[in-house]
PAPAZA-939869 format. One line per 8 residues: their letters; for each residue x, y, z of C-alpha. Coordinates in steps of 0.2 Angstrom, whole numbers, plus 5000, padded with zeros to 4 digits. Layout:
% residues N
a) X,Y,Z ~ ...
% end
This chain:
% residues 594
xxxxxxxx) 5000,5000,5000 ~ 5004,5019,4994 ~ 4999,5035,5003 ~ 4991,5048,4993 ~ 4993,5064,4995 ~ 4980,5067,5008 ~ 4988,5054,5019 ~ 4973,5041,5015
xxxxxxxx) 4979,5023,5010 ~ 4977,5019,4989 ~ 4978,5001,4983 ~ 4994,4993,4973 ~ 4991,4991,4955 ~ 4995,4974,4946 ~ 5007,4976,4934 ~ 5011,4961,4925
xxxxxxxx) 5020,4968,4912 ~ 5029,4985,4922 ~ 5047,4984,4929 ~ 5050,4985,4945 ~ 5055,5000,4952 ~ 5071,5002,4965 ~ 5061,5011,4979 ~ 5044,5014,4984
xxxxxxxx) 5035,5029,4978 ~ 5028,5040,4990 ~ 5015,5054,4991 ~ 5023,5073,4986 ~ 5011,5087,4988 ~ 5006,5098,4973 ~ 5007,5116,4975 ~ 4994,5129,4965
xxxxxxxx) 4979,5127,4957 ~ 4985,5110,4950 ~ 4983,5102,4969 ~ 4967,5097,4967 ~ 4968,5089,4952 ~ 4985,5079,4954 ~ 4987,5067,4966 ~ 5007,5064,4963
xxxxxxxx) 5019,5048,4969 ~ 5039,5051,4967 ~ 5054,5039,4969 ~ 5071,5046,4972 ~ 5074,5065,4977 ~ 5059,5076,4970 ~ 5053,5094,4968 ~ 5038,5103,4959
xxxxxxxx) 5041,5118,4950 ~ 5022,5127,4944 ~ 5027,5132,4927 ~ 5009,5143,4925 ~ 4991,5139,4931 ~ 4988,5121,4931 ~ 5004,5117,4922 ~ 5018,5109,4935
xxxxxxxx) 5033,5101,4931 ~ 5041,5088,4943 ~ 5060,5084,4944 ~ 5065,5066,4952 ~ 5083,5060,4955 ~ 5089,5042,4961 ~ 5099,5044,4978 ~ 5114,5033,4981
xxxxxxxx) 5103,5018,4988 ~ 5093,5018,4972 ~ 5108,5013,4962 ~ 5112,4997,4954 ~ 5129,4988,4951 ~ 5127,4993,4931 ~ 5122,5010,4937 ~ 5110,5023,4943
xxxxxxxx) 5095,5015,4949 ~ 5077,5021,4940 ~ 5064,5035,4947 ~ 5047,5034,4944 ~ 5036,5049,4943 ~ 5017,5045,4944 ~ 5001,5053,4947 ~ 4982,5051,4944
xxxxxxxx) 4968,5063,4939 ~ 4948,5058,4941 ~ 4943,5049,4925 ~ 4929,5060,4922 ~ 4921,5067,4907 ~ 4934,5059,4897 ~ 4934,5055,4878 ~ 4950,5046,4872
xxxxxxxx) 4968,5044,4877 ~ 4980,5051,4864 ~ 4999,5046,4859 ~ 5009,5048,4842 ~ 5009,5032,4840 ~ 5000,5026,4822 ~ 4984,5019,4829 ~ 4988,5025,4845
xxxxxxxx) 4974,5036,4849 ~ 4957,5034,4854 ~ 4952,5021,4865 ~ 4956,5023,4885 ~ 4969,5009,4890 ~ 4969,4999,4908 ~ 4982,5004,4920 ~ 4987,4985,4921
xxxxxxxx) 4991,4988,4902 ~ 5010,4985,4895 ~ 5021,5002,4897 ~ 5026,5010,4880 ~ 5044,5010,4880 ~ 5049,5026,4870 ~ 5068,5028,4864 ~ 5077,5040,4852
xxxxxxxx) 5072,5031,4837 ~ 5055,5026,4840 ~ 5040,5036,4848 ~ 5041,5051,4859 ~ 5038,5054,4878 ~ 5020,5063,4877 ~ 5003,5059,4879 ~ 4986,5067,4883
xxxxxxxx) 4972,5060,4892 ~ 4955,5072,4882 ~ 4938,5077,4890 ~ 4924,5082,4880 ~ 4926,5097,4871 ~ 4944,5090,4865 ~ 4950,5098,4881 ~ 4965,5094,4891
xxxxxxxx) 4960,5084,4905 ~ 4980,5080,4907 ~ 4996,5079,4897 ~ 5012,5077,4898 ~ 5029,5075,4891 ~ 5047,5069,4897 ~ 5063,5079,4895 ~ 5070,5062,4890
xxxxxxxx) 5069,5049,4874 ~ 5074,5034,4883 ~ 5060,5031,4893 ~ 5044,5019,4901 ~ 5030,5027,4900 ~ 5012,5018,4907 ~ 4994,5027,4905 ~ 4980,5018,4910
xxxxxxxx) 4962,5018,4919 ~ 4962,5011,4938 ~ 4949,4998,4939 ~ 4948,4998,4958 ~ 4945,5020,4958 ~ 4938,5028,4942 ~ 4956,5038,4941 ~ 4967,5037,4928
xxxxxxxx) 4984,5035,4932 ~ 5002,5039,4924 ~ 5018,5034,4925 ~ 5034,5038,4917 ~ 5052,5030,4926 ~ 5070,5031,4917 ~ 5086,5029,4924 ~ 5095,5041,4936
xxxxxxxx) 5085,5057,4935 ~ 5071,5063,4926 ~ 5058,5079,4924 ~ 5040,5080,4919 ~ 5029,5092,4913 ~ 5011,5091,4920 ~ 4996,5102,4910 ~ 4980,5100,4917
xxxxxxxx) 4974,5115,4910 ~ 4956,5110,4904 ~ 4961,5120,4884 ~ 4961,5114,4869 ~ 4972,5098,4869 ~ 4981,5104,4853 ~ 4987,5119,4862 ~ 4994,5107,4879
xxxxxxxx) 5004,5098,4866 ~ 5010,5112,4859 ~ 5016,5122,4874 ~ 5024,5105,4878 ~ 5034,5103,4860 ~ 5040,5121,4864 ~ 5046,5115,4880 ~ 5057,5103,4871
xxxxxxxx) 5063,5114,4859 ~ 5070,5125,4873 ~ 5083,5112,4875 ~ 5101,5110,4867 ~ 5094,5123,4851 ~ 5084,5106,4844 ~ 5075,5116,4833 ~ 5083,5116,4814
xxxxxxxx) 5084,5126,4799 ~ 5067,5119,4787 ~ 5070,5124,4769 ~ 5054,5132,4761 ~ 5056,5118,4747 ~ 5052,5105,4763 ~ 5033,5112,4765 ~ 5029,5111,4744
xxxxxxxx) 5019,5095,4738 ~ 5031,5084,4732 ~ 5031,5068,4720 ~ 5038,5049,4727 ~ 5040,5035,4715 ~ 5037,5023,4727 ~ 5019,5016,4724 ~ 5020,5021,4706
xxxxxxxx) 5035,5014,4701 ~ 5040,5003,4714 ~ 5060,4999,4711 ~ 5058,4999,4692 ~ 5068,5016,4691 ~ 5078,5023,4675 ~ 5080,5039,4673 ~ 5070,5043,4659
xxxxxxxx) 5054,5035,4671 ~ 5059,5051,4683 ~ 5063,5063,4672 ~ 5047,5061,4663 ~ 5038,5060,4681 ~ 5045,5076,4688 ~ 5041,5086,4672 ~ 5024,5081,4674
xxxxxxxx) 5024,5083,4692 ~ 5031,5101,4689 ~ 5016,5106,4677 ~ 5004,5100,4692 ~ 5012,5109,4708 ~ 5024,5096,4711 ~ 5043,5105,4715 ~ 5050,5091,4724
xxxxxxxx) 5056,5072,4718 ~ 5058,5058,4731 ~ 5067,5042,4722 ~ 5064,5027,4731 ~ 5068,5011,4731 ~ 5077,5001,4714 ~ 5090,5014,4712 ~ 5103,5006,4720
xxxxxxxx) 5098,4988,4710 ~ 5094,4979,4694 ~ 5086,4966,4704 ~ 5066,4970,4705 ~ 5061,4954,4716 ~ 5060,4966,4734 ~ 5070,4963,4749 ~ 5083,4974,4756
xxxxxxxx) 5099,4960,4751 ~ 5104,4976,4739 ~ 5107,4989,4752 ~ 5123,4992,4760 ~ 5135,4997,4742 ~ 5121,5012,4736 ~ 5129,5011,4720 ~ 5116,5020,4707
xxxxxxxx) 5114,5003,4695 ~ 5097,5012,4690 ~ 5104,5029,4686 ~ 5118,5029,4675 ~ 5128,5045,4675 ~ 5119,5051,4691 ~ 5126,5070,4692 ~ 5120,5073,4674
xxxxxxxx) 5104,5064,4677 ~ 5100,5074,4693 ~ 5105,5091,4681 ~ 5092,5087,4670 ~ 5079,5086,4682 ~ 5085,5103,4691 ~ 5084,5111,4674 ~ 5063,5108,4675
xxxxxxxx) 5066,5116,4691 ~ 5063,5101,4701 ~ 5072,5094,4718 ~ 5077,5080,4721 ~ 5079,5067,4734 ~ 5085,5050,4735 ~ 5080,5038,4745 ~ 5091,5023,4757
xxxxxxxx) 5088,5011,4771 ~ 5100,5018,4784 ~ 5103,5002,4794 ~ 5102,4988,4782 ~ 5117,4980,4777 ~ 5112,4966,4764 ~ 5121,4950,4760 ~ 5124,4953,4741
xxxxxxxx) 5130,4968,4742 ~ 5149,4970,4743 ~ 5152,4977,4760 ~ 5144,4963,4769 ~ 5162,4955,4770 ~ 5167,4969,4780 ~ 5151,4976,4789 ~ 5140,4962,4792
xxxxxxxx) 5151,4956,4809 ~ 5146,4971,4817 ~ 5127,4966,4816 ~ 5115,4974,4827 ~ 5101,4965,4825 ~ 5097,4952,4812 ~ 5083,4953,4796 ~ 5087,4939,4786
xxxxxxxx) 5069,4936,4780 ~ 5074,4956,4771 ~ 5090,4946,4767 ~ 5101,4958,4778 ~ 5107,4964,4792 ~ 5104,4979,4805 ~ 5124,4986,4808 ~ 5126,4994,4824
xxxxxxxx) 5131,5012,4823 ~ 5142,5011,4840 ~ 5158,5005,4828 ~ 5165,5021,4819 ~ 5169,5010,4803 ~ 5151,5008,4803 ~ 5148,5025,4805 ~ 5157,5029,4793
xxxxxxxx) 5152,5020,4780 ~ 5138,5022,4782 ~ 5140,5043,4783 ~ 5150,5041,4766 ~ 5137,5033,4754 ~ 5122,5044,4760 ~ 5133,5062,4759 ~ 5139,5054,4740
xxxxxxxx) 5121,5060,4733 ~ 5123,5077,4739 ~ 5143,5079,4738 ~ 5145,5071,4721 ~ 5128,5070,4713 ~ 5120,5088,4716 ~ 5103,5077,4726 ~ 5094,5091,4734
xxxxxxxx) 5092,5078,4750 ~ 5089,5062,4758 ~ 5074,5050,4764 ~ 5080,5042,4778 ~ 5071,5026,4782 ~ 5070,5012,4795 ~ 5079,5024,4807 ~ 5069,5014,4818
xxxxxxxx) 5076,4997,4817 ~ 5091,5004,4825 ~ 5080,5003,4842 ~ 5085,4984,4846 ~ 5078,4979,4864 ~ 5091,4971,4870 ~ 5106,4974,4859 ~ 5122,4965,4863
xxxxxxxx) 5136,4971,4874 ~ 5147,4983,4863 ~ 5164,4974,4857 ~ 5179,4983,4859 ~ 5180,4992,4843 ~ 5164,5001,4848 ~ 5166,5018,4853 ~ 5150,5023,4862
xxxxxxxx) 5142,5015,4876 ~ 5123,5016,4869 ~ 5115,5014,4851 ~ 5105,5027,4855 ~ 5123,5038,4856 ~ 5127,5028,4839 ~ 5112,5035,4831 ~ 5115,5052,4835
xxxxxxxx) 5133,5052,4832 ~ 5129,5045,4813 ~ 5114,5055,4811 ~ 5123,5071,4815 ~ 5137,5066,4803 ~ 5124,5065,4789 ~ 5117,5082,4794 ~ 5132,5089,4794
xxxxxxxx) 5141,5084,4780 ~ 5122,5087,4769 ~ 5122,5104,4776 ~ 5139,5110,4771 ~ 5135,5104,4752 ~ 5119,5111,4751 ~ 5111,5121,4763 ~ 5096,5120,4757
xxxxxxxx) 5095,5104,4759 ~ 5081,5092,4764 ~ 5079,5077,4777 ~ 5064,5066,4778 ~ 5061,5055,4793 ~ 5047,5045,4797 ~ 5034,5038,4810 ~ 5037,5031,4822
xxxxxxxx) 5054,5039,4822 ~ 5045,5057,4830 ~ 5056,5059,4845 ~ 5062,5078,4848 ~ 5079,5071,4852 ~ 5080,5067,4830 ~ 5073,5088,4825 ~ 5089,5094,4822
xxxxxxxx) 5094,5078,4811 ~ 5079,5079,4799 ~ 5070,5093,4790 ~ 5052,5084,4789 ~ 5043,5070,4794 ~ 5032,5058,4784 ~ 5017,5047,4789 ~ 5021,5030,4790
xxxxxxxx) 5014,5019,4775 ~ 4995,5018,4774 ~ 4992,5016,4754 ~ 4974,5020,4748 ~ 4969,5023,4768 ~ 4964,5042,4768 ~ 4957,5040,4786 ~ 4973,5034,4791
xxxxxxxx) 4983,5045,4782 ~ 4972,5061,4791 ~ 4975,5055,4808 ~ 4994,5051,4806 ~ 4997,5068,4800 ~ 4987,5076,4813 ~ 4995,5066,4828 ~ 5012,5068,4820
xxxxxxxx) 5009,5087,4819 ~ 5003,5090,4836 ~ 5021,5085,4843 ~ 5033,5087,4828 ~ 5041,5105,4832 ~ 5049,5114,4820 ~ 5048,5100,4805 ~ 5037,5099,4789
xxxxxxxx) 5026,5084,4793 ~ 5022,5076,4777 ~ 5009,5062,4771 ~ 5010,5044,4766 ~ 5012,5044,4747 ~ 4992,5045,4738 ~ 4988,5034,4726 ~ 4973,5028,4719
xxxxxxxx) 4965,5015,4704 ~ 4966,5019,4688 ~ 4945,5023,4687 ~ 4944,5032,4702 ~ 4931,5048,4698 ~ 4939,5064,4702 ~ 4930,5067,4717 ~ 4936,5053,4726
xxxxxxxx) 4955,5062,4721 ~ 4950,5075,4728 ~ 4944,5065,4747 ~ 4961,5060,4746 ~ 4971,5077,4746 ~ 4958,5086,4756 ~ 4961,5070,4769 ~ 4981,5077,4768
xxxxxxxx) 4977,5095,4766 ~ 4987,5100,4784 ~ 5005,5090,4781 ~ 5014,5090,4764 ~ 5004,5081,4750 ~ 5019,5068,4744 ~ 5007,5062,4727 ~ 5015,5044,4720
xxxxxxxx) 5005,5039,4704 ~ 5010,5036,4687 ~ 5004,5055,4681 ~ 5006,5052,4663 ~ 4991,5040,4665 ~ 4979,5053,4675 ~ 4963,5057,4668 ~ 4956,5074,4664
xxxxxxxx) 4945,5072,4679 ~ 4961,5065,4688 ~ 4970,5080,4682 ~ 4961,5094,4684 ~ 4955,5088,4704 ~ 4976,5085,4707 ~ 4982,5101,4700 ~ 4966,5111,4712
xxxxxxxx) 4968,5105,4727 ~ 4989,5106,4727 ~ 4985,5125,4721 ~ 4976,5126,4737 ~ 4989,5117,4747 ~ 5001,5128,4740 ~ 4991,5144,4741 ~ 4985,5144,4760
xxxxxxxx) 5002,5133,4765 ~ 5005,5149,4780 ~ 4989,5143,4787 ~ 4988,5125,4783 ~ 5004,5121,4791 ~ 5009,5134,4802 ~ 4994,5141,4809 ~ 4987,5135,4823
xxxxxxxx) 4980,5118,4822 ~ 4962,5113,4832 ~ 4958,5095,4827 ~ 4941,5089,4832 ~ 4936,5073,4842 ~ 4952,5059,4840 ~ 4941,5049,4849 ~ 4933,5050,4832
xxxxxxxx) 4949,5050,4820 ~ 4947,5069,4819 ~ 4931,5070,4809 ~ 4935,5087,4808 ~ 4952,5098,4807 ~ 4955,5116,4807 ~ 4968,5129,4806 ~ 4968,5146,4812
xxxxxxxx) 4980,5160,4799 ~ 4981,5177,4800 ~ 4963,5181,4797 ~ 4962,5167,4788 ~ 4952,5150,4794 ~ 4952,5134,4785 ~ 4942,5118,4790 ~ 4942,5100,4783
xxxxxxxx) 4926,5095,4784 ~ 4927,5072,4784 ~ 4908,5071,4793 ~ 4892,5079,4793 ~ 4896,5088,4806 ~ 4893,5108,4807 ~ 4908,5121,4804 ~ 4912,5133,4815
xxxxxxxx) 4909,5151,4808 ~ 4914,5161,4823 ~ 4929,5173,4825 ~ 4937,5187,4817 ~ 4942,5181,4801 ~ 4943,5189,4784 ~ 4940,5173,4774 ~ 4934,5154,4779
xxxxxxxx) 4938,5142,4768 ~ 4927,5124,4771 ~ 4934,5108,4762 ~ 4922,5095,4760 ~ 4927,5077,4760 ~ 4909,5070,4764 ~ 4896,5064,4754 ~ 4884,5074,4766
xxxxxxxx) 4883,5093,4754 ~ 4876,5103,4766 ~ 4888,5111,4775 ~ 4880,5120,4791 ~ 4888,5135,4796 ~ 4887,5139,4815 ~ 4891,5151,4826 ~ 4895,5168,4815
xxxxxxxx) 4889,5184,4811 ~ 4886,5196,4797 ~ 4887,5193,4778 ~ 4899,5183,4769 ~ 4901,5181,4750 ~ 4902,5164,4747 ~ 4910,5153,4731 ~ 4908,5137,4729
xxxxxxxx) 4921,5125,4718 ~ 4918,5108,4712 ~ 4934,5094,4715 ~ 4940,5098,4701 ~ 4940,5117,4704 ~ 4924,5126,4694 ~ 4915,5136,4701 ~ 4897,5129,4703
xxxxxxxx) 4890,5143,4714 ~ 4891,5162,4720 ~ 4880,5169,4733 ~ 4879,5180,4747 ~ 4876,5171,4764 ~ 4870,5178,4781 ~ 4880,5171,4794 ~ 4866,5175,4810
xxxxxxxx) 4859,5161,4818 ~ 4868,5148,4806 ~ 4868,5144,4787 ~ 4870,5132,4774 ~ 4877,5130,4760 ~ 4879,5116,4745 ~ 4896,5109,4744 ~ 4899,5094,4733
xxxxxxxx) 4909,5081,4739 ~ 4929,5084,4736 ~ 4924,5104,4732 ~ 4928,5118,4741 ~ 4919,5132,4750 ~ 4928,5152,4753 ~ 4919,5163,4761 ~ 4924,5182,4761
xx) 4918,5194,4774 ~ 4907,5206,4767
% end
């Protein structure tokens, strides 16, 4: 048994799947208007600092008894809130949002290559009913409902010494999250230099070509991607092989077999005013390429059903090898950047003991060191350069090694697609946050094109279908709605997001510009029309037309655009007790005030 804070006895919790702490928490009292909201448990030495009204943070540090014979001993930080009025617990996780977990639940495990310490627990009205975030990557993390009390209770524990921040606020949750990705951004200058080429809609071959790459099949993509809105090129896959059978036994060399007489290729497709990025699978060492001789003895972890092996980034030969075949594009062929995948897989469980070649005493250290490396040597050829990571990789501890982040893969899944932008977004700091690549069959009508891009319209539309095969329907919707991305980008991407109901996928998302409002509508839901703005613009992705605006006042010149962006209607609306208006499905409503 526990004490709370109050001094009354609260119950153990079963944890099957938790590790064990080296001391027993005990009850710290919660200064300001917080302390009757938290009720907080600390190991180790602790203090609370009230950052502002109903936002603490809480600093724990193991004493000499907690430690163990391979180091400091853990801290845990934990505390509960009443489980009331509550709608969903949200994480950055892909498919991490939504349904409200048991406290008996397995912790989340976050490290510097995969997830990020931050979670919120939201009430009804998408308010705060509590977040937080850790000011470290390596850490356990547990969220879950107490079964015994109606509370929820949170944990976070990690090695040695460790700070939380604690926003019970009751705002909007998008702005918790926010305040708490600034907090993290405070530390050690995390934030980098994001070109403006990283927030344009950018073109992937990935799903349309799949690893049958030549240059003329990208040449002749990114001029057509160029007449659509398209500046940006992202070679994937096939490059680096003539084989086309899959699998990863290719990677390790990063020869470009595909793309003869690279540096003159890549010129040719700067001279249609394109950028261009290539692609590699930073861990895997394959075994037909030729340095697996020499590389493949410092394996990390092994992925011989990909027919390769993950190399361990604490040997410097590693390192550098590995630093020397991803600058090449940039150095020697003029890429414009680098898509960075699987940085993931670097985050082995139990990776083996460092031999005595390694030079750093964590992967976690490895990865940096290598990543940096990367940035640096990217940086000095072109400092304009782009880096794209991807989920789960979302940590703050990788913002200064990456330029943008991208939705991990969820091919024709627009649902999927919004929510992984939007939980990536709420949390990603200073980076572009792109989509998964859109793709679509053959037949689909253009307003189905449109759903997809309007499911995208608040990360970076990355479009990857064969474009020579759109279409006129196909076309015209493409080319509308990346003007449109492309057009209100300030507001899109760097106005303030307000997504609606997670518990719900976010049937609803808006973001608020400088006097400028633009909601994704994805439900028959009405649309906000309060506030001081001088235009709202309202993209429908429902099959429901008859959008309902609520909540504004005065008159408003309204146009209405089809998916493929004609204008079907113009009218004068009054805004005073509600109005509606007909939107197509994949069209587009602005409205101007008067």
């Amino acid at each position: 048994m526990t004490e709370n804070a109050e001094g009354t006895a609260a119950a153990e919790i079963w944890e099957p799947h938790a590790a064990a702490t080296t001391a027993r928490p005990r009850p710290l009292a919660v200064p300001g208007p917080a302390a009757g909201r938290l009720e907080l448990l600390v190991t180790g030495i602790a203090r609370v600092h009230t950052v502002a009204a109903d936002v603490v943070e809480v600093t724990a540090e193991a004493t000499a008894e907690d430690a163990g014979h391979d180091g400091p001993g853990d801290v845990r930080i934990e505390w509960r809130v009443p489980c009331t009025d509550v709608t969903s617990f949200w994480t950055p996780e892909p498919r991490g949002t939504g349904w409200l977990p048991a406290a008996w639940s397995a912790p989340r495990r976050t490290t510097l290559t995969r997830g990020a310490p931050v979670a919120a627990l939201v009430g009804t009205g998408d308010t705060t009913r509590c977040a937080f975030a850790a000011d470290r990557e390596d850490a356990l993390a547990s969220a879950g409902v107490v079964e015994e009390s109606g509370e929820f209770r949170f944990w976070v524990q990690a090695a040695g010494r460790l700070t939380v921040r604690i926003d019970t606020s009751g705002r909007h949750f998008a702005r918790s999250l926010a305040d708490l990705a600034d907090w993290w951004a405070d530390w050690d200058d995390r934030p980098s230099h994001v070109p403006a080429a990283a927030r344009r809609p950018a073109y992937s071959t990935w799903y349309a070509l799949h690893q049958n790459i030549t240059p003329e099949a990208v040449e002749r993509q990114a001029a057509l991607g160029k007449d659509l809105g398209l500046d940006t090129i992202i070679v994937d896959d096939g490059w680096m092989t003539t084989d086309r059978t899959r699998g990863y036994a290719h990677c390790g060399d990063w020869e470009p077999r595909s793309l003869p007489d690279t540096a003159a290729h890549v010129a040719r497709v700067h001279d249609l005013g394109v950028r261009y990025l290539l692609w590699y699978a930073l861990p895997f060492i394959g075994k037909d390429s030729a340095a697996w001789d020499a590389l493949s003895p410092y394996a990390l972890a092994d992925a011989g059903h990909l027919g390769a092996v993950v190399v361990d980034p604490r040997y410097p030969q590693v390192r550098a090898h590995l630093a020397d075949r991803l600058a090449r594009a940039v150095e020697e062929w003029g890429m414009d950047g680098l898509k960075v995948d699987f940085v993931d897989w670097f985050g082995v469980q139990d990776p083996p003991a460092p031999g005595p070649e390694a030079d750093c005493a964590t992967v976690d250290e490895g990865v940096r060191r290598l990543l940096g490396e990367i940035r640096r040597r990217v940086d000095a050829a072109c400092p304009e350069a782009m880096i794209e990571h991807r989920q789960p990789y979302v940590s703050p501890g990788l913002w200064p090694y990456a330029t943008m982040v991208r939705a991990t893969d969820c091919p024709l899944s627009p649902h999927e697609n919004r929510q992984r932008i939007i939980d990536t977004r709420l949390v990603a700091g200073p980076l572009a946050v792109h989509s998964d690549m859109l793709m679509w069959h053959p037949t689909e009508p253009a307003e189905q094109v449109a759903c997809h891009l309007i499911n995208v319209l608040f990360g970076v539309p990355q479009i990857s279908v064969d474009l020579a095969a759109l279409t006129a329907g196909q076309r015209e919707a493409l080319a509308f709605w990346l003007g449109v991305a492309r057009t209100h980008l300030d507001t899109l991407q760097l106005g303030a997001l307000r997504p609606a109901r997670p518990d719900l996928g976010y049937p609803m998302v808006t973001a608020v510009g400088d006097g400028e409002v633009v909601t994704g509508r994805y439900a028959a839901l009405p649309v906000a029309a309060a506030g001081r703005w001088r235009s709202l613009l309202v993209a429908n992705a429902d099959a429901d037309p008859d959008v309902l605006l609520a909540g504004g006042h005065g008159t408003a010149e309204a146009t209405v655009q089809d998916a493929r962006g004609r204008t079907v209607g113009t009218s004068t609306v009054d805004l005073d007790g509600g109005a509606t208006v007909h939107v197509p499905r994949g069209g587009l409503l602005t409205l101007r005030r008067v």
